[in-house]
PDB file with one MODEL, atoms N, CA, C and O in Angstrom:
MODEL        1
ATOM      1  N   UNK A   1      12.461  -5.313  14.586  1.00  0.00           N
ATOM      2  CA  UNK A   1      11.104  -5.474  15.057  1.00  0.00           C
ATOM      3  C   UNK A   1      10.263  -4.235  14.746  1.00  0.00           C
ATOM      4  O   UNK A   1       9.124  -4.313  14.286  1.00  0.00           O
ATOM      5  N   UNK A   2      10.802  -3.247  14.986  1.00  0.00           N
ATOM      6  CA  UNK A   2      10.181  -1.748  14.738  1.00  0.00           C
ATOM      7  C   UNK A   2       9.442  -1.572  13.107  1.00  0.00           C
ATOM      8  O   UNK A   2       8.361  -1.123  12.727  1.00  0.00           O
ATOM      9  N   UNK A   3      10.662  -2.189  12.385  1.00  0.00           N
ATOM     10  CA  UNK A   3      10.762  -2.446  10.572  1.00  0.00           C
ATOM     11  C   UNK A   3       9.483  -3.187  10.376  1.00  0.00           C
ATOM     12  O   UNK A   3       8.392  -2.785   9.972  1.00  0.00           O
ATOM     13  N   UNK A   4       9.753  -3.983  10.635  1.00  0.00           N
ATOM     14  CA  UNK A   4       8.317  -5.575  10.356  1.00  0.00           C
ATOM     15  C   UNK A   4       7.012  -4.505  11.278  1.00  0.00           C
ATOM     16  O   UNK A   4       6.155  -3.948  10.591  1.00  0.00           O
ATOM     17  N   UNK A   5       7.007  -4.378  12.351  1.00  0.00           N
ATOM     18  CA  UNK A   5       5.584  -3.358  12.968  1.00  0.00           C
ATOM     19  C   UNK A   5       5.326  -2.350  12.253  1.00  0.00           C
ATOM     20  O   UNK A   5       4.128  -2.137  12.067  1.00  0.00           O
ATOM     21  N   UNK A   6       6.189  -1.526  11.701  1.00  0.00           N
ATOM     22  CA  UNK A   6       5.691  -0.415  10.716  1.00  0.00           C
ATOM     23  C   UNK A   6       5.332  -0.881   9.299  1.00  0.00           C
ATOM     24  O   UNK A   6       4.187  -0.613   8.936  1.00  0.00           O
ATOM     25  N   UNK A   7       5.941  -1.381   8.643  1.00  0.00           N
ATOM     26  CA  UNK A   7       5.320  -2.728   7.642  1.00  0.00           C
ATOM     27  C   UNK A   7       4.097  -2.966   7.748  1.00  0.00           C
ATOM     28  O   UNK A   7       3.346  -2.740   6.800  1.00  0.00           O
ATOM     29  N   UNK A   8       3.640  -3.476   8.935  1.00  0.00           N
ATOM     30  CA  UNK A   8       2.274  -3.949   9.062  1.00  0.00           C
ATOM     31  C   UNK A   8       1.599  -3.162   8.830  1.00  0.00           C
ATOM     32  O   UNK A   8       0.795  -3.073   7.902  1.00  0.00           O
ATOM     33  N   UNK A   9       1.965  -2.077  10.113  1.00  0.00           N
ATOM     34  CA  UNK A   9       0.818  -0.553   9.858  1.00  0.00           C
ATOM     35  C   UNK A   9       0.717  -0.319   8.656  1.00  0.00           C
ATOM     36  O   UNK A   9      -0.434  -0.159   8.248  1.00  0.00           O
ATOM     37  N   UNK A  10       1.687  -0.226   7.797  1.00  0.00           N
ATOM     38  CA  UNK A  10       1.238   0.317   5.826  1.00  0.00           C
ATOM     39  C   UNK A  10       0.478  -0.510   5.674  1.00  0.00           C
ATOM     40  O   UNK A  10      -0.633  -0.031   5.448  1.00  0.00           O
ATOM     41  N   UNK A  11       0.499  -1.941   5.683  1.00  0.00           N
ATOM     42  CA  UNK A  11      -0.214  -3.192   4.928  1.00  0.00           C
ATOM     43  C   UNK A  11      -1.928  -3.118   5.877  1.00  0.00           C
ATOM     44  O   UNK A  11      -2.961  -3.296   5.232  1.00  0.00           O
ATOM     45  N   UNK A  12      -1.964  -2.925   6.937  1.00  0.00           N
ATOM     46  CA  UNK A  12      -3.187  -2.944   7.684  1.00  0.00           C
ATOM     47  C   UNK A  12      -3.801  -1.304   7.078  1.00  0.00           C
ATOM     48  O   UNK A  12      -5.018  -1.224   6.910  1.00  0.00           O
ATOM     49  N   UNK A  13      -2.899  -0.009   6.762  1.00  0.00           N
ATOM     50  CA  UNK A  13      -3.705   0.969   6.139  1.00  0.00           C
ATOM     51  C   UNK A  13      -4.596   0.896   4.644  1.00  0.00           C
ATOM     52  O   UNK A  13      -5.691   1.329   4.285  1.00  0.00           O
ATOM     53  N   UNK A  14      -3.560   0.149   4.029  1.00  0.00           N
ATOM     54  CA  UNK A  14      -3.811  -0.132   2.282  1.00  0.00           C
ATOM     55  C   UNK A  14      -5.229  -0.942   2.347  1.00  0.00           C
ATOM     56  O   UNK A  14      -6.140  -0.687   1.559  1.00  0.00           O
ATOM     57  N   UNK A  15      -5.346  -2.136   3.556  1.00  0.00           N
ATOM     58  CA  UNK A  15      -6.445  -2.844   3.389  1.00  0.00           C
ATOM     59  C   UNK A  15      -7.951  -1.874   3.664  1.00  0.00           C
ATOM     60  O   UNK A  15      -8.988  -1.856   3.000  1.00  0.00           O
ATOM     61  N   UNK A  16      -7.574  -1.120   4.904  1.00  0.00           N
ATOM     62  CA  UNK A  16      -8.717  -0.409   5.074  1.00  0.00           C
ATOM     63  C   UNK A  16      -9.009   0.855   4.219  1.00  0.00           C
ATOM     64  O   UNK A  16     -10.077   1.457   4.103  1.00  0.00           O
ATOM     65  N   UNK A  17      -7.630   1.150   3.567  1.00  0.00           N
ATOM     66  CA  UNK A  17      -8.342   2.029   2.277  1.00  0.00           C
ATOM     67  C   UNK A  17      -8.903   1.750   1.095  1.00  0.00           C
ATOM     68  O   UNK A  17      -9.264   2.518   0.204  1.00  0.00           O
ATOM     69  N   UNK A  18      -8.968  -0.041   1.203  1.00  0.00           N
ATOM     70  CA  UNK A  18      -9.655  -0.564   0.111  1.00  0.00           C
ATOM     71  C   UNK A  18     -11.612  -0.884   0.497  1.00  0.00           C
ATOM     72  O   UNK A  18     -12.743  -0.890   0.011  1.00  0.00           O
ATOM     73  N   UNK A  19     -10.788  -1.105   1.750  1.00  0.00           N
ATOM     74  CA  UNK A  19     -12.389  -1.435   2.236  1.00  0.00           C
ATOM     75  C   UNK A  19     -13.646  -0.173   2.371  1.00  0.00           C
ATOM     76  O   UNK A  19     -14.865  -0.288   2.239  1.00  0.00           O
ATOM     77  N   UNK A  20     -12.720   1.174   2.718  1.00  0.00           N
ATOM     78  CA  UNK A  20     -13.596   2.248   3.476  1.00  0.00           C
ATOM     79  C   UNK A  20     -14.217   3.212   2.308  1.00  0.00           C
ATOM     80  O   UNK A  20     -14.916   4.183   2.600  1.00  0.00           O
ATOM     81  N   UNK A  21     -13.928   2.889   1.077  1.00  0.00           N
ATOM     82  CA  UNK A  21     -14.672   3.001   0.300  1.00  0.00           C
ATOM     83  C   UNK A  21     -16.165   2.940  -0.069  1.00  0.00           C
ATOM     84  O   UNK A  21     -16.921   3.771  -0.573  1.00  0.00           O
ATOM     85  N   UNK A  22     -16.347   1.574   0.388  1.00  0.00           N
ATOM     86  CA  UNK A  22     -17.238   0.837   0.583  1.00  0.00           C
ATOM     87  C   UNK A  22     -19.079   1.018   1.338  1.00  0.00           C
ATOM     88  O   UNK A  22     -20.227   0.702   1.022  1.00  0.00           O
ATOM     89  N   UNK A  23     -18.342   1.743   2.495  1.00  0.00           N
ATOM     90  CA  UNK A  23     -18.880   1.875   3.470  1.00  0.00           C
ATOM     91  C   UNK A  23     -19.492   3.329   3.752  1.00  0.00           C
ATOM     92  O   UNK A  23     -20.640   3.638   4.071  1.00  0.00           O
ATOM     93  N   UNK A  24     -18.112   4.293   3.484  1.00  0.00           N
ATOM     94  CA  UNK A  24     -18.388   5.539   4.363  1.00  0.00           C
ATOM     95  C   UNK A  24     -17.695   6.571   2.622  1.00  0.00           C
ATOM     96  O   UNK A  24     -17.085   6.236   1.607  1.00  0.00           O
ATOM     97  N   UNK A  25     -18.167   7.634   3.074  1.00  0.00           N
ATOM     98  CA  UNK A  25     -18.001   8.289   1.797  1.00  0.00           C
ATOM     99  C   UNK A  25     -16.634   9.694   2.047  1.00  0.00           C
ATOM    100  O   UNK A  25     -16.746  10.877   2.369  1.00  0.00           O
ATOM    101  N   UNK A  26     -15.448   8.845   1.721  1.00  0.00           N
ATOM    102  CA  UNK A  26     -14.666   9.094   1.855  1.00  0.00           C
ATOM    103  C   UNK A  26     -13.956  10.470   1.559  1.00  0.00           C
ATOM    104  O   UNK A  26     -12.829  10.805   1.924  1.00  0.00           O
ATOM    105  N   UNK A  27     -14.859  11.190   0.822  1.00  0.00           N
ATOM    106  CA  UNK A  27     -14.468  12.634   0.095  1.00  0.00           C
ATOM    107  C   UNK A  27     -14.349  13.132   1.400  1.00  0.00           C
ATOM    108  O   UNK A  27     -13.388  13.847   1.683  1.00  0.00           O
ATOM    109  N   UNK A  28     -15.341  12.799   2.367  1.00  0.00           N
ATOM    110  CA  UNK A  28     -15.011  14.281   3.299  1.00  0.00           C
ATOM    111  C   UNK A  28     -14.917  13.482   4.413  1.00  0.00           C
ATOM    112  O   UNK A  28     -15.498  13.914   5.409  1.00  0.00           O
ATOM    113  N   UNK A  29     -14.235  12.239   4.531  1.00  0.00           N
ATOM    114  CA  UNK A  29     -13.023  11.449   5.870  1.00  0.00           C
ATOM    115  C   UNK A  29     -12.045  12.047   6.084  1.00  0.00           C
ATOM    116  O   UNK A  29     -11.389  12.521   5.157  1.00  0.00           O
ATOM    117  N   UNK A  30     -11.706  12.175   7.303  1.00  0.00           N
ATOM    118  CA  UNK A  30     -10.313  12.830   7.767  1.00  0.00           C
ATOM    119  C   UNK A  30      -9.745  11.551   7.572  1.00  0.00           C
ATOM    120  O   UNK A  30      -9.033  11.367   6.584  1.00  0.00           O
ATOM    121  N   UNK A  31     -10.029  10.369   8.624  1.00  0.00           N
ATOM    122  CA  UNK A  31      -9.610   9.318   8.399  1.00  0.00           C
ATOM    123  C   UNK A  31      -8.475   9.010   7.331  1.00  0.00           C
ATOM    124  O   UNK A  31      -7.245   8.981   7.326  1.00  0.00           O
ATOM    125  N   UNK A  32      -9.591   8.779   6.359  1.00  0.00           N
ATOM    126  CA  UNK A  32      -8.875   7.971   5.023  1.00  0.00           C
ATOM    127  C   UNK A  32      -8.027   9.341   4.419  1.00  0.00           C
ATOM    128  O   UNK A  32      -7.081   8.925   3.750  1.00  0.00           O
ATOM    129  N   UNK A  33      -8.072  10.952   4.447  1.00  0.00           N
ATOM    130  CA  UNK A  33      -6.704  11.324   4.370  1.00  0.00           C
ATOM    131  C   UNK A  33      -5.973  10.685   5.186  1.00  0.00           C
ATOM    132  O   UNK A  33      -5.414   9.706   4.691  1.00  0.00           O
ATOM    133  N   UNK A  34      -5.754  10.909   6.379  1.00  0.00           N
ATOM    134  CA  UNK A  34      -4.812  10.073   7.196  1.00  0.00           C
ATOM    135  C   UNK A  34      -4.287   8.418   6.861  1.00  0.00           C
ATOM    136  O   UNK A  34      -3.348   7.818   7.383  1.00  0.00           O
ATOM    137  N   UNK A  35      -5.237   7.943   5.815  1.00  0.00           N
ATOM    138  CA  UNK A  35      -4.282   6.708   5.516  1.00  0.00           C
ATOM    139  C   UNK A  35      -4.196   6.715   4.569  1.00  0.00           C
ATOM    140  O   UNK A  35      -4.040   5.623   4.024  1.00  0.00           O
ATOM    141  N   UNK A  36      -4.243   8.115   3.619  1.00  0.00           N
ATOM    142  CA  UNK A  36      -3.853   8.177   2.360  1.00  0.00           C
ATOM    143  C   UNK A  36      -1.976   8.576   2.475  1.00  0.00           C
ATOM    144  O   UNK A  36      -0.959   8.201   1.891  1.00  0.00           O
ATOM    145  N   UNK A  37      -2.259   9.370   3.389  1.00  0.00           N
ATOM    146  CA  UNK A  37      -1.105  10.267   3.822  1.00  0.00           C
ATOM    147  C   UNK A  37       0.606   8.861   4.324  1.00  0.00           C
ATOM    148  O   UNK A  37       1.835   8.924   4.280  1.00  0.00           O
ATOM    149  N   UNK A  38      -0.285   7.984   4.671  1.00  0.00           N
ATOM    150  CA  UNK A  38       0.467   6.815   5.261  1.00  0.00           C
ATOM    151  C   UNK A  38       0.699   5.890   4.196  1.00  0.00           C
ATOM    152  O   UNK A  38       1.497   5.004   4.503  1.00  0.00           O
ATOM    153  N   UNK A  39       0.289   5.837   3.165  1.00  0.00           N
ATOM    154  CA  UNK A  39       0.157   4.966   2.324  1.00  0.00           C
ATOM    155  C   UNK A  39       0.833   5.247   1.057  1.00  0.00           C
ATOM    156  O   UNK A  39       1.763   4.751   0.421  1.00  0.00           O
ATOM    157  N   UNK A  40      -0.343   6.670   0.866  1.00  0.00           N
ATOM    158  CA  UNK A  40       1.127   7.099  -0.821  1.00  0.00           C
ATOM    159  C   UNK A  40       2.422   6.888  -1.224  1.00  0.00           C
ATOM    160  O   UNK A  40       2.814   6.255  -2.205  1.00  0.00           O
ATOM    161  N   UNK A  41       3.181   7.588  -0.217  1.00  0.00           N
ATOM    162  CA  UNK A  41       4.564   7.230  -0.012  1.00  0.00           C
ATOM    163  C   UNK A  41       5.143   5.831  -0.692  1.00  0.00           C
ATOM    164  O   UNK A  41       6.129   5.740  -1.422  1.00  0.00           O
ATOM    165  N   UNK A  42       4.291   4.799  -0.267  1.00  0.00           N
ATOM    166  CA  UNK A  42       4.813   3.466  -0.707  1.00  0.00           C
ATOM    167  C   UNK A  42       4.473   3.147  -1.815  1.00  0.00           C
ATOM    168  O   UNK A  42       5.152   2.393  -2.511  1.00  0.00           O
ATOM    169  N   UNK A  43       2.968   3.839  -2.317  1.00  0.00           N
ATOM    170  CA  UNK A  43       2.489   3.680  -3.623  1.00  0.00           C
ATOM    171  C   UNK A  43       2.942   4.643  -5.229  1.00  0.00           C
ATOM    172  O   UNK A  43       2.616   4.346  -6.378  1.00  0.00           O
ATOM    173  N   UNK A  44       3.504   5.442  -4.909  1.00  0.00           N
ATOM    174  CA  UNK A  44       3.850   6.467  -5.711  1.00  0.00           C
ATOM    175  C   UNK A  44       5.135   5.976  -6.428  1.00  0.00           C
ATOM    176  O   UNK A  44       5.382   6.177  -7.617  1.00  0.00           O
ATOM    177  N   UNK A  45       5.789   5.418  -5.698  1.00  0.00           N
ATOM    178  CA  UNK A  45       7.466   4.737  -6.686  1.00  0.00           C
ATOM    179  C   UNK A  45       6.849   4.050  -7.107  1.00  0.00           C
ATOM    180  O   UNK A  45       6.987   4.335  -8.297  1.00  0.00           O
ATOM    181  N   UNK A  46       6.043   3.093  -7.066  1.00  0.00           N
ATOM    182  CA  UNK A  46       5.471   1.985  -8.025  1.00  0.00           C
ATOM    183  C   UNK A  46       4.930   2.364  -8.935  1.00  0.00           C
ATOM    184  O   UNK A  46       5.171   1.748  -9.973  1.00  0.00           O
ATOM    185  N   UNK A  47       3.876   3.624  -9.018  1.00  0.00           N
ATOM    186  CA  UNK A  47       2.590   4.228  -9.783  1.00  0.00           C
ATOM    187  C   UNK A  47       3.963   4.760 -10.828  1.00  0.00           C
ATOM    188  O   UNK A  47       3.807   4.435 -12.005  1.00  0.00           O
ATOM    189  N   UNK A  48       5.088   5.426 -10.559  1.00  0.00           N
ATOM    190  CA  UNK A  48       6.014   6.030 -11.513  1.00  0.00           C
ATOM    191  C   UNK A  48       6.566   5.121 -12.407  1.00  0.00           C
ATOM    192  O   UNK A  48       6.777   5.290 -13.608  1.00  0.00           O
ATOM    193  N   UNK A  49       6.765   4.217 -11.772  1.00  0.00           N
ATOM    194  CA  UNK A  49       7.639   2.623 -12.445  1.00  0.00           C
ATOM    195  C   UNK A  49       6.926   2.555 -13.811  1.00  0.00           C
ATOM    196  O   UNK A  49       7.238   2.786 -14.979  1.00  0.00           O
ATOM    197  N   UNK A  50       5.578   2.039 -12.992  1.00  0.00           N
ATOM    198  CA  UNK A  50       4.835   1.269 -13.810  1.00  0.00           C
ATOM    199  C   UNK A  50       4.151   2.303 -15.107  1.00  0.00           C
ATOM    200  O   UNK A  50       3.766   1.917 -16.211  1.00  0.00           O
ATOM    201  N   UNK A  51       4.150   3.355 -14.706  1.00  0.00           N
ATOM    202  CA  UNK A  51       4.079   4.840 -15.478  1.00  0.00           C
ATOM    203  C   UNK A  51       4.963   4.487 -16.790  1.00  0.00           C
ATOM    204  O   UNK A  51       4.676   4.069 -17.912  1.00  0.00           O
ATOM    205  N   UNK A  52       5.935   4.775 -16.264  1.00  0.00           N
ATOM    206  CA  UNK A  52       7.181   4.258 -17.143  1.00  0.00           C
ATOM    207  C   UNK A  52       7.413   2.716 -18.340  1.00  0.00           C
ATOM    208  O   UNK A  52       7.928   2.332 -19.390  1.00  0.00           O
ATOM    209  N   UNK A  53       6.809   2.435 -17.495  1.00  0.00           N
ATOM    210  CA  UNK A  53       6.761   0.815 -18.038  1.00  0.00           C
ATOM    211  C   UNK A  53       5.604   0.545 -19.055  1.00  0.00           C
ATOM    212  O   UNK A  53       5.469  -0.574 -19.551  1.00  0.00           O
ATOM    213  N   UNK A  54       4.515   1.909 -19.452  1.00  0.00           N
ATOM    214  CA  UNK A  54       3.647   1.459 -19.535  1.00  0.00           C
ATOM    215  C   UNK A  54       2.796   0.381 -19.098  1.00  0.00           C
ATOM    216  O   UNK A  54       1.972   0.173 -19.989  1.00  0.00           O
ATOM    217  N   UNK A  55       2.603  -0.526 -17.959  1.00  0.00           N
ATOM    218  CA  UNK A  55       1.841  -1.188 -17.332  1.00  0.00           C
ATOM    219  C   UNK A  55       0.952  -0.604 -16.340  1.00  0.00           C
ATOM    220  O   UNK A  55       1.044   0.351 -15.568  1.00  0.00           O
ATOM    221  N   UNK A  56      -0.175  -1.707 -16.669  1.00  0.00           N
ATOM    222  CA  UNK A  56      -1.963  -1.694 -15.955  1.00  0.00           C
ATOM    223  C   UNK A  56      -2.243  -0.233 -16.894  1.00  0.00           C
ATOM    224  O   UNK A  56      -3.297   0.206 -16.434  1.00  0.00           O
ATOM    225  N   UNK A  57      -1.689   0.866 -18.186  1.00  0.00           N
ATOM    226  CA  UNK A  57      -2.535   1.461 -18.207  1.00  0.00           C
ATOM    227  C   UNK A  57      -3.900   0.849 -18.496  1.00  0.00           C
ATOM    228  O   UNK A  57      -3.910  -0.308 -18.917  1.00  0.00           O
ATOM    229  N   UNK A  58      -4.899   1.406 -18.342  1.00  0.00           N
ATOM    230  CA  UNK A  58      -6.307   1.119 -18.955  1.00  0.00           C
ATOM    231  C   UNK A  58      -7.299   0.253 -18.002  1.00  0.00           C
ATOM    232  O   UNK A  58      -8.517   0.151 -18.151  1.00  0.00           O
ATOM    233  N   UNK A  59      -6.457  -0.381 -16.931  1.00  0.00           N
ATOM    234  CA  UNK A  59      -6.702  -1.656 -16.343  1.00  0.00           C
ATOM    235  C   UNK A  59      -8.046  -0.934 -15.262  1.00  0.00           C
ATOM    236  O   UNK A  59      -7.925   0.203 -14.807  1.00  0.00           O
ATOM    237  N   UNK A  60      -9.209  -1.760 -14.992  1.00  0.00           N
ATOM    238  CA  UNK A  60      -9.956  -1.293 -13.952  1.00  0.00           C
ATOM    239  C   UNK A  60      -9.575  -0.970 -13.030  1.00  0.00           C
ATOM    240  O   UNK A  60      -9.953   0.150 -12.687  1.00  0.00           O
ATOM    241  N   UNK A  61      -8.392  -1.896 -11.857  1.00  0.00           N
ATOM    242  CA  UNK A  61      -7.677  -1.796 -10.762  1.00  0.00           C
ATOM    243  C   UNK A  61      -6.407  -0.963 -11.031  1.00  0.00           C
ATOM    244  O   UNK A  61      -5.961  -0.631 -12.129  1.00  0.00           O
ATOM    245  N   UNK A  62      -5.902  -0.685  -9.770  1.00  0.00           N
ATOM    246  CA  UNK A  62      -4.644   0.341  -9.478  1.00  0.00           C
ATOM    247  C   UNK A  62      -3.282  -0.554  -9.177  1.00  0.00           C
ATOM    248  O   UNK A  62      -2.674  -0.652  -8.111  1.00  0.00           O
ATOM    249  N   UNK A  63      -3.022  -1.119 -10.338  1.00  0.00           N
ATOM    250  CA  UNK A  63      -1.588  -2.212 -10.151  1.00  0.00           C
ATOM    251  C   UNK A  63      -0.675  -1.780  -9.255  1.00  0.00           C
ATOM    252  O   UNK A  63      -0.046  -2.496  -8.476  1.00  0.00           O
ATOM    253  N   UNK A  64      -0.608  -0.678  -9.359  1.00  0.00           N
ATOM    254  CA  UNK A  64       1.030   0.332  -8.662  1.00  0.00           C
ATOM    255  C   UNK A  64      -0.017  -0.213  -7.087  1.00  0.00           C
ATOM    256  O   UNK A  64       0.546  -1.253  -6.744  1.00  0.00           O
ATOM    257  N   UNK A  65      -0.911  -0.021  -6.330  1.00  0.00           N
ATOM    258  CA  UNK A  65      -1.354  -0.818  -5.307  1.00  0.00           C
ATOM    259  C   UNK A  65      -1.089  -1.690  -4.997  1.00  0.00           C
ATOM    260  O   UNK A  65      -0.355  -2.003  -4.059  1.00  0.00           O
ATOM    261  N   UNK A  66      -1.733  -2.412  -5.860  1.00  0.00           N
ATOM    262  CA  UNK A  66      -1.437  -4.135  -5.831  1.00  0.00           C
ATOM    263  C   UNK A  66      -0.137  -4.221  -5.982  1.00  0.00           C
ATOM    264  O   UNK A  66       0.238  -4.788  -4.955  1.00  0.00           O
ATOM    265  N   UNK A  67       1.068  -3.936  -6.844  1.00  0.00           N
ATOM    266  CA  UNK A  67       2.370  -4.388  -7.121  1.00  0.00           C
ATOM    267  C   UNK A  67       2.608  -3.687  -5.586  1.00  0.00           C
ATOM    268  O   UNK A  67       2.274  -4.409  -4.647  1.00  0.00           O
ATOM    269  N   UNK A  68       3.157  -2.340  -5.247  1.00  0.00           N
ATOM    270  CA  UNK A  68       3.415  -2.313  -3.693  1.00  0.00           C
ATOM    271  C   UNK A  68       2.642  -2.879  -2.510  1.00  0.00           C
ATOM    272  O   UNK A  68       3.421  -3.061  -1.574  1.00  0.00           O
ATOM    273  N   UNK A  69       1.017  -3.326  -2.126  1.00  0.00           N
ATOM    274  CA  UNK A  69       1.136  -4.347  -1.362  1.00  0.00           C
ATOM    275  C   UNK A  69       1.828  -5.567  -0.815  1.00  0.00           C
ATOM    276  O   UNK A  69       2.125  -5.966   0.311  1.00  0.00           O
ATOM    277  N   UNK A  70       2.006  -6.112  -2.357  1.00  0.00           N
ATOM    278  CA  UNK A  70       2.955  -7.265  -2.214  1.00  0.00           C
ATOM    279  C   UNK A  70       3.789  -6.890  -2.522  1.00  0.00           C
ATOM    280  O   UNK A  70       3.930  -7.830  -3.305  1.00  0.00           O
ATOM    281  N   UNK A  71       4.963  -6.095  -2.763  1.00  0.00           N
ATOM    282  CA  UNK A  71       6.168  -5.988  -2.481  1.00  0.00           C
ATOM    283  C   UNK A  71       6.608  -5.932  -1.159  1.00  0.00           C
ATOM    284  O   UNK A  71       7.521  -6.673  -0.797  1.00  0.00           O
ATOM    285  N   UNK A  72       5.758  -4.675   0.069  1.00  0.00           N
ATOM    286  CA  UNK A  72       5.677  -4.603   1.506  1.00  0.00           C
ATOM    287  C   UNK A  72       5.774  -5.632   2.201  1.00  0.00           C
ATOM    288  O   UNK A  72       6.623  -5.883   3.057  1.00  0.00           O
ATOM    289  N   UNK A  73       4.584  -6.485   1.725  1.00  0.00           N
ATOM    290  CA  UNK A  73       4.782  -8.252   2.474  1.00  0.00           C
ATOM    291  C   UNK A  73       5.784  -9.171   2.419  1.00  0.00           C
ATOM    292  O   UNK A  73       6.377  -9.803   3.294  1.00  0.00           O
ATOM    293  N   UNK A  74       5.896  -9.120   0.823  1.00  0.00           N
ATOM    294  CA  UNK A  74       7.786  -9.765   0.705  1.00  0.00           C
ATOM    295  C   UNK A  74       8.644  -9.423   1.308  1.00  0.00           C
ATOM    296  O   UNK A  74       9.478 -10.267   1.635  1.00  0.00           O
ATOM    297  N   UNK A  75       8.789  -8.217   1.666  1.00  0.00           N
ATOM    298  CA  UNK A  75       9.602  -7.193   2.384  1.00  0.00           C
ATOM    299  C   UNK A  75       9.821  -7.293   3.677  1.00  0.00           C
ATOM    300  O   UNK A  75      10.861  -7.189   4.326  1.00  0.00           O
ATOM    301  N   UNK A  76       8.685  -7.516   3.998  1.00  0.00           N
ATOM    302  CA  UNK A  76       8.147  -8.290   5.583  1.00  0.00           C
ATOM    303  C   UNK A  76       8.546  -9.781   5.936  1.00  0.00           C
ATOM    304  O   UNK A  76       8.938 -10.184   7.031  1.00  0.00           O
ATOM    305  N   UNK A  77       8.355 -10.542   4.731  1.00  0.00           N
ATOM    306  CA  UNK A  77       8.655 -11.891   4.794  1.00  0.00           C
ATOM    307  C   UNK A  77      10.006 -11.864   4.950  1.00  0.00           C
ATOM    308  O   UNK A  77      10.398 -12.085   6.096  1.00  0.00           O
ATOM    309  N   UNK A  78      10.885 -11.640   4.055  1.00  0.00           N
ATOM    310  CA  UNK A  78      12.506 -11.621   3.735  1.00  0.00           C
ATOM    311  C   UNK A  78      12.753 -11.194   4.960  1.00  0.00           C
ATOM    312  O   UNK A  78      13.613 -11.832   5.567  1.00  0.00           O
ATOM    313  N   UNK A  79      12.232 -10.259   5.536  1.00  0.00           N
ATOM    314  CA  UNK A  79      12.893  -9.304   7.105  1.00  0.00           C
ATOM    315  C   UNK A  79      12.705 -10.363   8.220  1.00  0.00           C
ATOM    316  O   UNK A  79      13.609 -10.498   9.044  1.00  0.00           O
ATOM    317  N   UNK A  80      11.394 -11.255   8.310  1.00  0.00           N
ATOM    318  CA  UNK A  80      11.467 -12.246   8.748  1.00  0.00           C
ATOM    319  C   UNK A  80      12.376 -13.249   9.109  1.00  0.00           C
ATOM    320  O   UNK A  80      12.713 -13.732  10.190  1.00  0.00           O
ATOM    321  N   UNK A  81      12.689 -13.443   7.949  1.00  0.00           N
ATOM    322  CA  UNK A  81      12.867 -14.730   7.459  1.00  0.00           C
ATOM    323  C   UNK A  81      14.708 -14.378   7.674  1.00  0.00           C
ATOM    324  O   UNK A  81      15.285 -15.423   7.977  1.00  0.00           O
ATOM    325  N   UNK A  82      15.389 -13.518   7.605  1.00  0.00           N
ATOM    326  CA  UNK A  82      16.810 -13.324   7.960  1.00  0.00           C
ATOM    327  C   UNK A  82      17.233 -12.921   9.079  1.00  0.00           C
ATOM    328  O   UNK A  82      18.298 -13.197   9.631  1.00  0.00           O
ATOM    329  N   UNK A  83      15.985 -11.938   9.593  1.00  0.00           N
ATOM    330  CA  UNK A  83      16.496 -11.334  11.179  1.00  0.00           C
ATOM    331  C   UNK A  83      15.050 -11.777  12.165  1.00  0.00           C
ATOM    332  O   UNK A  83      13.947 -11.234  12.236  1.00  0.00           O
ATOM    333  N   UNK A  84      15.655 -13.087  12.909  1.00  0.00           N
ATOM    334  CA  UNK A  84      14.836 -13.565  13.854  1.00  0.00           C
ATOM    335  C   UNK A  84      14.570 -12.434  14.520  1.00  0.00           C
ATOM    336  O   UNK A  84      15.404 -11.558  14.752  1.00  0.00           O
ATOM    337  N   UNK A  85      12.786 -12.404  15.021  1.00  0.00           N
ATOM    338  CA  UNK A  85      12.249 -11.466  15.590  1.00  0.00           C
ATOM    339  C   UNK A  85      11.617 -12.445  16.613  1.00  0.00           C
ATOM    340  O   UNK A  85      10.897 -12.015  17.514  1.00  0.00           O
TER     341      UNK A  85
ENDMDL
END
């Protein structure tokens, strides 16, 4: 249960670091360090992968994002989906 709740928290940070862009001007947010700080971690093995892989260079969007969002959720799902919570 702890697994799947901390899960969320990454997946509920990633969304609002997509959104707070948007809004508030993030260079000088403590905030969004603070959900950068929560977030990298999960995004950085992917950003290396895909480094590696040559994939999304050039691409407008940040794949290594997008590919670890949904990996987290699968992650979440599968945890679900084997250990009743």
């Amino acid at each position: 249960k702890v697994v799947a709740l901390s899960l969320d928290i990454v997946t509920y940070a990633m969304l609002f670091m997509v959104i707070m862009p948007l809004f508030v001007d993030v260079e000088n947010s403590g905030f969004y360090g603070i959900l950068s700080g929560i977030v990298e971690p999960f995004i950085v093995p992917f950003r290396y992968i895909l480094y590696k892989l040559n994939i999304g260079q050039g691409l407008p969007i940040d794949v290594s994002f997008l590919t670890s969002y949904i990996f987290i959720n699968l992650t979440k799902m599968a945890l679900e989906l084997f250990v009743p919570i």
